[in-house]
GUKETI-869289 format. One record per residue (C-alpha): residue number from 1; x, y, z. Coordinates in steps of 0.05 Angstrom, whole numbers. Layout:
<sites>
<site><num>NUM</num><east>X</east><north>Y</north><up>Z</up></site>
...
</sites>
This chain:
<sites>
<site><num>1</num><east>216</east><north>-404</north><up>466</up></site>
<site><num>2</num><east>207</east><north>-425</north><up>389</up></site>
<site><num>3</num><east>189</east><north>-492</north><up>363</up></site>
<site><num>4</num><east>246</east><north>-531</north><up>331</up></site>
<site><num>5</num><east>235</east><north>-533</north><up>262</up></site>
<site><num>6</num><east>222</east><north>-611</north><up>247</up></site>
<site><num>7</num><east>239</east><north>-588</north><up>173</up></site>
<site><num>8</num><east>296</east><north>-564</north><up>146</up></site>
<site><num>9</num><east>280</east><north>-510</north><up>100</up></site>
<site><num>10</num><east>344</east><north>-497</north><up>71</up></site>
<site><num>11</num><east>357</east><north>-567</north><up>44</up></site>
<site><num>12</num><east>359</east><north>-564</north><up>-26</up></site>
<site><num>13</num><east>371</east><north>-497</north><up>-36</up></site>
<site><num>14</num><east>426</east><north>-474</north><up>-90</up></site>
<site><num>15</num><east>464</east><north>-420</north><up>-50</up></site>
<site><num>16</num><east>451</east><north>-382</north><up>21</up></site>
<site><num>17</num><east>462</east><north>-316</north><up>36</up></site>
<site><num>18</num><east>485</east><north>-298</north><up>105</up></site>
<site><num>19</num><east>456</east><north>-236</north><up>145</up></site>
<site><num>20</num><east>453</east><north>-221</north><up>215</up></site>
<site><num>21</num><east>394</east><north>-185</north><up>245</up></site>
<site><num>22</num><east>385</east><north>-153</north><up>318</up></site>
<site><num>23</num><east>342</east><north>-197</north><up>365</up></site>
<site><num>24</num><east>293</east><north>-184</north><up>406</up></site>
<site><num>25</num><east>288</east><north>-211</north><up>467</up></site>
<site><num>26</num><east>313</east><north>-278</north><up>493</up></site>
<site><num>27</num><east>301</east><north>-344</north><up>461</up></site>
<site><num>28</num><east>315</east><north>-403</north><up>426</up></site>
<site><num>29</num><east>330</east><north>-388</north><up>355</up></site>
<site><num>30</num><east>331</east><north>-454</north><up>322</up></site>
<site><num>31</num><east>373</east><north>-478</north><up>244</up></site>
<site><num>32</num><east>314</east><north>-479</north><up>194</up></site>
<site><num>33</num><east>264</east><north>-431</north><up>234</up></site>
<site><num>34</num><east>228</east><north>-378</north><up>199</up></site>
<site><num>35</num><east>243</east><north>-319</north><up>226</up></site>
<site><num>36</num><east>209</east><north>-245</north><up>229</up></site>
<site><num>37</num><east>226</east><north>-158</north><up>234</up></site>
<site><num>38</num><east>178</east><north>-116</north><up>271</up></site>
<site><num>39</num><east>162</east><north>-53</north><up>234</up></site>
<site><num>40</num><east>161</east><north>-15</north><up>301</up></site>
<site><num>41</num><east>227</east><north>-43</north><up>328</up></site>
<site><num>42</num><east>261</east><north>-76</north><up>270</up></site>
<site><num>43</num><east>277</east><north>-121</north><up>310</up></site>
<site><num>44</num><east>268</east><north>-204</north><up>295</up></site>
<site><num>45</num><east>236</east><north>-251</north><up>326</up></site>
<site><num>46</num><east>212</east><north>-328</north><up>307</up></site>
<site><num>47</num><east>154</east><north>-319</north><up>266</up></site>
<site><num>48</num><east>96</east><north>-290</north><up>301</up></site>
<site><num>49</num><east>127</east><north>-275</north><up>370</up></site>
<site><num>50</num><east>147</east><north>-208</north><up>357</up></site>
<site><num>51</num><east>119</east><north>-130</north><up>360</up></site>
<site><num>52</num><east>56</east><north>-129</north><up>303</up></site>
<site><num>53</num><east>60</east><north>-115</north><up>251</up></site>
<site><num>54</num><east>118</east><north>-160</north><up>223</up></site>
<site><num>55</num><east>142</east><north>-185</north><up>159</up></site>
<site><num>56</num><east>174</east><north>-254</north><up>142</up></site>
<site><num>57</num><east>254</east><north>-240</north><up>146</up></site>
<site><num>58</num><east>289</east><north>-306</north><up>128</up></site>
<site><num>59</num><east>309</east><north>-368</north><up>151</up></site>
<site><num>60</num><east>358</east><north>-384</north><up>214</up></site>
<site><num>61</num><east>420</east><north>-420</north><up>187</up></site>
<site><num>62</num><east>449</east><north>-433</north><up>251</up></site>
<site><num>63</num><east>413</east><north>-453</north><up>324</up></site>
<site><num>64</num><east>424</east><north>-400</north><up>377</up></site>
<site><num>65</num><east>406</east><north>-391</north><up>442</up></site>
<site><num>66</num><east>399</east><north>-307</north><up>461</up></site>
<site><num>67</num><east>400</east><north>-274</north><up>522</up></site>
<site><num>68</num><east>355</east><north>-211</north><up>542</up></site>
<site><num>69</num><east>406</east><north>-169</north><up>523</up></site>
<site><num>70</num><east>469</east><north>-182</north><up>476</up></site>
<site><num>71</num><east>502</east><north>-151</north><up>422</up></site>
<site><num>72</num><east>504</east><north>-225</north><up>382</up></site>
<site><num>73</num><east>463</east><north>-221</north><up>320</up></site>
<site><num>74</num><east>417</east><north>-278</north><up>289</up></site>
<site><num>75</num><east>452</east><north>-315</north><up>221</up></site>
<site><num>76</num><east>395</east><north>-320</north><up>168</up></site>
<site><num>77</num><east>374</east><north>-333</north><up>102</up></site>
<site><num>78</num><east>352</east><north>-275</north><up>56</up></site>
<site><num>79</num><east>366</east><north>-299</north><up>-6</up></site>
<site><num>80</num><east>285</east><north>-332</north><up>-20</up></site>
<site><num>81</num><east>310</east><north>-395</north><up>-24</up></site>
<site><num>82</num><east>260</east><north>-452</north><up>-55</up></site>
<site><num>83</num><east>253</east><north>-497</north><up>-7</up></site>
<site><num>84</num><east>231</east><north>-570</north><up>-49</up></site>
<site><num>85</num><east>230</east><north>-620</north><up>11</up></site>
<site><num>86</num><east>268</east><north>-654</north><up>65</up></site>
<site><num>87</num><east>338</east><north>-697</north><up>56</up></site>
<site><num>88</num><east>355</east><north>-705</north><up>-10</up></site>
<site><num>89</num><east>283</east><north>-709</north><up>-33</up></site>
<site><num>90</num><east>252</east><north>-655</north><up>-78</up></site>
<site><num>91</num><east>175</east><north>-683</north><up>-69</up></site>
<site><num>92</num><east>150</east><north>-620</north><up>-41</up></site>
<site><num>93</num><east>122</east><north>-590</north><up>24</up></site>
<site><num>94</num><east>46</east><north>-590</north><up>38</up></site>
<site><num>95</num><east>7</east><north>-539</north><up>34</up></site>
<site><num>96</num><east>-73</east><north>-531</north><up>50</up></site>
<site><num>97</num><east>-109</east><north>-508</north><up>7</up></site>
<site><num>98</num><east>-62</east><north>-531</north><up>-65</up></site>
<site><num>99</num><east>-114</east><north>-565</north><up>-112</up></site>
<site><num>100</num><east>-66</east><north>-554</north><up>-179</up></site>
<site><num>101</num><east>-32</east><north>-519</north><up>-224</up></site>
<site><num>102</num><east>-70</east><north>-457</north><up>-219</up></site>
<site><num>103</num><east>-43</east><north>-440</north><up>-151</up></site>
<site><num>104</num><east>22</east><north>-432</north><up>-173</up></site>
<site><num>105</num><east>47</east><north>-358</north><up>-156</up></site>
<site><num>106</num><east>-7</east><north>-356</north><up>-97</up></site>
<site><num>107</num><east>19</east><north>-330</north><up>-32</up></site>
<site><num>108</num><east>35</east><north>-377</north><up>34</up></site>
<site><num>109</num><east>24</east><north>-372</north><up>95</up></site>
<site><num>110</num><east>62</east><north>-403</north><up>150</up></site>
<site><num>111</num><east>29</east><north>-400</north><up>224</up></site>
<site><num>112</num><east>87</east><north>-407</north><up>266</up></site>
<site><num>113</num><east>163</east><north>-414</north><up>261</up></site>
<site><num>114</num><east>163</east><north>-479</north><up>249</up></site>
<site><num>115</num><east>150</east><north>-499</north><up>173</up></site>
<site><num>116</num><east>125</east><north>-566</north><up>184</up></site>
<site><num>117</num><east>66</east><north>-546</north><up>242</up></site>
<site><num>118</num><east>31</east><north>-519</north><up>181</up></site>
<site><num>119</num><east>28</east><north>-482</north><up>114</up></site>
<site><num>120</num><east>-33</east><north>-458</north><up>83</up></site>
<site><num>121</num><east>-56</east><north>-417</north><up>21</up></site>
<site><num>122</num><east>-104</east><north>-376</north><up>67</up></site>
<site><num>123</num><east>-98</east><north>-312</north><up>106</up></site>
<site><num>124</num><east>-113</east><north>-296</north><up>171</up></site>
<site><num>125</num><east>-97</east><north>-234</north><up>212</up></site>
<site><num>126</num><east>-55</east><north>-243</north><up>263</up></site>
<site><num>127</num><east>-48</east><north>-317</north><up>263</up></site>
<site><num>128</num><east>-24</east><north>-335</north><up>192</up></site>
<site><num>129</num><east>38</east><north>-289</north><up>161</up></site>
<site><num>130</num><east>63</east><north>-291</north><up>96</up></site>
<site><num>131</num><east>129</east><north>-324</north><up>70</up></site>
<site><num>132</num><east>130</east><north>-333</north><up>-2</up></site>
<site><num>133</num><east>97</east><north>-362</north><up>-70</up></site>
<site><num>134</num><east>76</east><north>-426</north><up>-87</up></site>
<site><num>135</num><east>134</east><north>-434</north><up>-133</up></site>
<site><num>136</num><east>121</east><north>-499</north><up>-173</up></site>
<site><num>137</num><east>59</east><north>-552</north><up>-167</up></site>
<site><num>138</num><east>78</east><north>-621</north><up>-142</up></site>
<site><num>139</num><east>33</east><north>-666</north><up>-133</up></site>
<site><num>140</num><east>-36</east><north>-666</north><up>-86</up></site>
<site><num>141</num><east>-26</east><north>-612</north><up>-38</up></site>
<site><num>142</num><east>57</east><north>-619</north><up>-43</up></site>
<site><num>143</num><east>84</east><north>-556</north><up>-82</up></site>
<site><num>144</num><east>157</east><north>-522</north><up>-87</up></site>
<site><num>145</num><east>155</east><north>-452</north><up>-43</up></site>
<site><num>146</num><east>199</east><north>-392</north><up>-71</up></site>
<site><num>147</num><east>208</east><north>-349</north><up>-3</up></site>
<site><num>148</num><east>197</east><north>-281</north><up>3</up></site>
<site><num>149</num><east>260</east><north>-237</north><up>9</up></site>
<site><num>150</num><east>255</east><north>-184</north><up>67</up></site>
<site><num>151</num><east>244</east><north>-134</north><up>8</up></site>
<site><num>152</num><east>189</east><north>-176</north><up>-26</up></site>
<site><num>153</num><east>159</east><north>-183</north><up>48</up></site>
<site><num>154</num><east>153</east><north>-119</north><up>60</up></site>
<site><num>155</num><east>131</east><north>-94</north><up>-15</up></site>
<site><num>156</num><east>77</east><north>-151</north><up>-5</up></site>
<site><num>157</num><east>56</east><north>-125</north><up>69</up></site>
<site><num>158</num><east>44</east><north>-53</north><up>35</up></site>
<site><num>159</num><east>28</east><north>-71</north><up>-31</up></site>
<site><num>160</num><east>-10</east><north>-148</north><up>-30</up></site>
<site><num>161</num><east>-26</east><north>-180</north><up>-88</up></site>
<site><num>162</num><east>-83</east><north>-203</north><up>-83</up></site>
<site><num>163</num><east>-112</east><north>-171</north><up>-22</up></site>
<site><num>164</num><east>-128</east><north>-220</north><up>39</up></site>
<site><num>165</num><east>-215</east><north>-215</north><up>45</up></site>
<site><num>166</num><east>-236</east><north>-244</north><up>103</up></site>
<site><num>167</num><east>-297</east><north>-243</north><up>141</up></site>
<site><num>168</num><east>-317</east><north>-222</north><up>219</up></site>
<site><num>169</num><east>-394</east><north>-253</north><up>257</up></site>
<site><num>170</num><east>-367</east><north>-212</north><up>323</up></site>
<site><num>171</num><east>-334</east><north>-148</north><up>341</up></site>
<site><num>172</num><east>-274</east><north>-139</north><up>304</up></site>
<site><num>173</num><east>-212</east><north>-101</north><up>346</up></site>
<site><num>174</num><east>-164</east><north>-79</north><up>290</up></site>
<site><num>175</num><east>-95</east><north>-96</north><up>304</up></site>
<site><num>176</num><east>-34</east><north>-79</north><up>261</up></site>
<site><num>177</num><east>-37</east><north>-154</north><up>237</up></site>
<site><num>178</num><east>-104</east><north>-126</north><up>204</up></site>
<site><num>179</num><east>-75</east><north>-69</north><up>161</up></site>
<site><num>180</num><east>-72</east><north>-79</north><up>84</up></site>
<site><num>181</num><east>-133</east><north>-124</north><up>90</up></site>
<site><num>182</num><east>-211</east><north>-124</north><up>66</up></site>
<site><num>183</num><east>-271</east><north>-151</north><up>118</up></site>
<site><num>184</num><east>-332</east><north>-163</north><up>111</up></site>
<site><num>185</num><east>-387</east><north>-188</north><up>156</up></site>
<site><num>186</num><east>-413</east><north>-242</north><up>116</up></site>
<site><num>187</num><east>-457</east><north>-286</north><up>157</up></site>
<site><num>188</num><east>-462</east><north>-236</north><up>208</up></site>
<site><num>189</num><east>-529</east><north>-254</north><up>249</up></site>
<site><num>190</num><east>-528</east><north>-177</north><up>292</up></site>
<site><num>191</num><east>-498</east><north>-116</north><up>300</up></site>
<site><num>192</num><east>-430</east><north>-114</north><up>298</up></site>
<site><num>193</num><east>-369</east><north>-60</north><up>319</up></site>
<site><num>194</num><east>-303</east><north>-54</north><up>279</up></site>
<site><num>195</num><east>-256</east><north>-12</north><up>328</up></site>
<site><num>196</num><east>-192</east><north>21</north><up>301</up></site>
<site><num>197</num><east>-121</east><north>30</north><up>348</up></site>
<site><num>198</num><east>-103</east><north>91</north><up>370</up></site>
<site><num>199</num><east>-62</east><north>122</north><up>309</up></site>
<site><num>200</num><east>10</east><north>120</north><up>315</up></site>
<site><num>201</num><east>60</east><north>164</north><up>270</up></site>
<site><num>202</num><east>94</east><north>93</north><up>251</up></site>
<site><num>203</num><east>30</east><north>79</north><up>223</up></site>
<site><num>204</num><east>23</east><north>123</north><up>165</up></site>
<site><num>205</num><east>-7</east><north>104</north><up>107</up></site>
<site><num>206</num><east>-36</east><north>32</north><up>140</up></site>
<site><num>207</num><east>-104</east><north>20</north><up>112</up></site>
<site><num>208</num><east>-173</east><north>-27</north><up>118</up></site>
<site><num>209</num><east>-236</east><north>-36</north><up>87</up></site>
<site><num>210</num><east>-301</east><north>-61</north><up>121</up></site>
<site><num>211</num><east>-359</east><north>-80</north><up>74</up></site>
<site><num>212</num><east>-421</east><north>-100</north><up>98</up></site>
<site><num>213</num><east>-457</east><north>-161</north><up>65</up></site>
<site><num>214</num><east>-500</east><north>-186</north><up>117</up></site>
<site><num>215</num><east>-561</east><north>-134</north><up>134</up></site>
<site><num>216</num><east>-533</east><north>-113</north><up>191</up></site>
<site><num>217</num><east>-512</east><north>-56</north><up>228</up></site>
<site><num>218</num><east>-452</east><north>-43</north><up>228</up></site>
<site><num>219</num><east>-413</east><north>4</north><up>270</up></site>
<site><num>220</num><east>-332</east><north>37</north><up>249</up></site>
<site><num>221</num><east>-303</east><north>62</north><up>314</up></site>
<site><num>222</num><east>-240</east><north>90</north><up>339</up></site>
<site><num>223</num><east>-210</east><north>140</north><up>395</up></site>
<site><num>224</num><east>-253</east><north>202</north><up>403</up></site>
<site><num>225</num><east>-227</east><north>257</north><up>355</up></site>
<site><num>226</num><east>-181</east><north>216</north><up>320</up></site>
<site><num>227</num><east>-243</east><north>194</north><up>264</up></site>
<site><num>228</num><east>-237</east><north>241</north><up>197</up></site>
<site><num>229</num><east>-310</east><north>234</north><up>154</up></site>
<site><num>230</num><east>-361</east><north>262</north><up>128</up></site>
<site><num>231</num><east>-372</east><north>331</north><up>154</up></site>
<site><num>232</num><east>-331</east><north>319</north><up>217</up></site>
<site><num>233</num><east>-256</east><north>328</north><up>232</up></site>
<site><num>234</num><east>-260</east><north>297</north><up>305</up></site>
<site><num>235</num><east>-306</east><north>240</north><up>306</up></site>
<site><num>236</num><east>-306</east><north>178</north><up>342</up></site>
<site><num>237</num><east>-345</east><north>135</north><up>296</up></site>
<site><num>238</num><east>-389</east><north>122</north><up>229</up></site>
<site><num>239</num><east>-438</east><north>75</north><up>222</up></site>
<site><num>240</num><east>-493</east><north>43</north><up>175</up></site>
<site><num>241</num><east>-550</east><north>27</north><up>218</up></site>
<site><num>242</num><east>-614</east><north>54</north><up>180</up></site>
<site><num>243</num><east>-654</east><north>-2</north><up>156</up></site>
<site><num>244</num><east>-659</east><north>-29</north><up>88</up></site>
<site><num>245</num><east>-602</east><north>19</north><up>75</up></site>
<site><num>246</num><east>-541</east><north>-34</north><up>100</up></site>
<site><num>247</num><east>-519</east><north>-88</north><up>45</up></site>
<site><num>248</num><east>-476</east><north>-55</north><up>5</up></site>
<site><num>249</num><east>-441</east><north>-3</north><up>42</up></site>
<site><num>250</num><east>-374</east><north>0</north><up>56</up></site>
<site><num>251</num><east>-311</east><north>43</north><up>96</up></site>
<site><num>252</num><east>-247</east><north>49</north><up>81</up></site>
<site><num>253</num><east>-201</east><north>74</north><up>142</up></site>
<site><num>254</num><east>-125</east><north>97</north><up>115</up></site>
<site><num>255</num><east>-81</east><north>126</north><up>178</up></site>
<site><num>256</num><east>-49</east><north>182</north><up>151</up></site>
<site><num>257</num><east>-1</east><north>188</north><up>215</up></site>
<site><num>258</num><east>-59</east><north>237</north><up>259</up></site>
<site><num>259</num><east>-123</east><north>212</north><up>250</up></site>
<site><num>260</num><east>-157</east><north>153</north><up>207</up></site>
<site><num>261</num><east>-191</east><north>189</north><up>145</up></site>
<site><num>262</num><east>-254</east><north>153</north><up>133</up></site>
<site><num>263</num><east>-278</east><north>143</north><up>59</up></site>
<site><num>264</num><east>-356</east><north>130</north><up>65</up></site>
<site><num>265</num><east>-371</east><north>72</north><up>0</up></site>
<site><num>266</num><east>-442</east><north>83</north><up>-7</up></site>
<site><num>267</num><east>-496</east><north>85</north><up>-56</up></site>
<site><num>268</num><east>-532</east><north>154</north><up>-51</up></site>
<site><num>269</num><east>-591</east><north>131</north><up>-20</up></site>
<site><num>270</num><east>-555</east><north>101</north><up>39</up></site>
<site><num>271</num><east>-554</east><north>142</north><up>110</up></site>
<site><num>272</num><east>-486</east><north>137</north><up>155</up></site>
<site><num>273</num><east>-485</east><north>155</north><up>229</up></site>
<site><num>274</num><east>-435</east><north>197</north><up>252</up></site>
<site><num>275</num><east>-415</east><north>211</north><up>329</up></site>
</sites>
């Protein structure tokens, strides 16, 4: 079931623009939730309950209450509204991370359906999912939000600007919440083992990049014979893992549909393992 959203994000908005969306399985759809579409289904959910991976959609202007199956659509938001604050007030909504002006146009993150359990200017794969731009600096960490519409969602699940870099100290199982993103393995005290999913025709042209800063082995693995590198059409993985030949080296794994296509980012004195 999803959280009521304690704040209202469509209060002080100038217009709304209904649309109705498919469901996908039974809940609680609550007035002011943030809501999701699956990119397998396209199908919504309240934000991060649904079928990775999944863009922001909108906000619910009306509480509902689904059942497993129904033909009744969920009312929501697509316009982007700019959400400035509860009531009649226009102080702002809190975000982590806002130190000034300078974050204005940075993208937010929300980490559930409901607004007010948390907003943050930092990215994380499958927990945190983007819903807009910091739209206009308040005051502290208070700022206005401009909300992504489903088309800005999507062009910024593709295309982000800037990337998401984030970091991994233990194996790393690439989900689709992981696509469009860079890793490294900063602070990494062993060897470590980035697997890919099994490739999936919906997933063509999904990408990630693994760079490794800590001298470390570091391991790129996926299902047997679905790896495309250096002098092999079938592998199952690619690895650095000579010594003194690690910081510095890099993958970059784009699904093309049939197989991930490994580009090897190394410096010509660097060795890669392939099996």
């Amino acid at each position: 079931m999803a959280r009521g959203a304690a704040l209202n994000v469509t209060a002080n908005v100038v217009e709304k623009t209904d649309n109705a969306q498919a469901y996908a399985t039974a809940d609680v759809f609550y007035e002011g939730a943030l809501l999701e579409r699956s990119l397998v289904t396209g199908l919504c959910s309240p934000l991060g309950t649904g079928t990775a991976p999944r863009i922001f959609l909108g906000v619910c202007n009306k509480t509902k209450t689904t059942a497993a199956s129904s033909e009744t659509k969920i009312s929501f938001d697509r316009r982007g509204a700019i959400p400035k604050g509860t009531g009649s007030g226009v102080a702002g909504i809190a975000v982590t991370g806002v130190t000034g002006d300078l974050d204005v146009g940075k993208v937010v993150y929300a980490v559930d359906d409901d607004i007010s359990a948390g907003l943050t200017l930092t990215s994380a794969a499958g927990t945190n999912w983007a819903i807009g731009r910091v739209h206009r600096y308040i005051s502290g960490t208070s700022v206005w939000i401009k909300l992504f519409t489903p088309e800005e969602a999507l062009d910024n699940y593709w295309n982000p600007s800037p990337v998401p870099v984030e970091t991994f100290t233990a194996a790393l199982p690439i989900t689709r919440d992981h696509f469009q993103r860079i890793f490294t393995n900063r602070g990494a005290v062993g060897a470590l083992t980035v697997t890919l999913p099994a490739v999936l025709a919906a997933m063509r042209g999904a990408w990630v990049e693994i760079h490794v800063v800590a001298g470390q082995n570091v391991t790129l693995a996926g299902t047997a014979g679905q790896i495309v590198t250096f002098n092999n059409a079938a592998a199952a993985s690619v690895a650095y893992q000579t010594a003194t030949e690690l910081i510095g080296g890099a993958f970059r794994a784009t699904c093309d549909g049939t197989s991930w296509i490994i580009t090897i980012m190394a410096e010509e004195t660097q060795t890669t393992t392939v099996a």
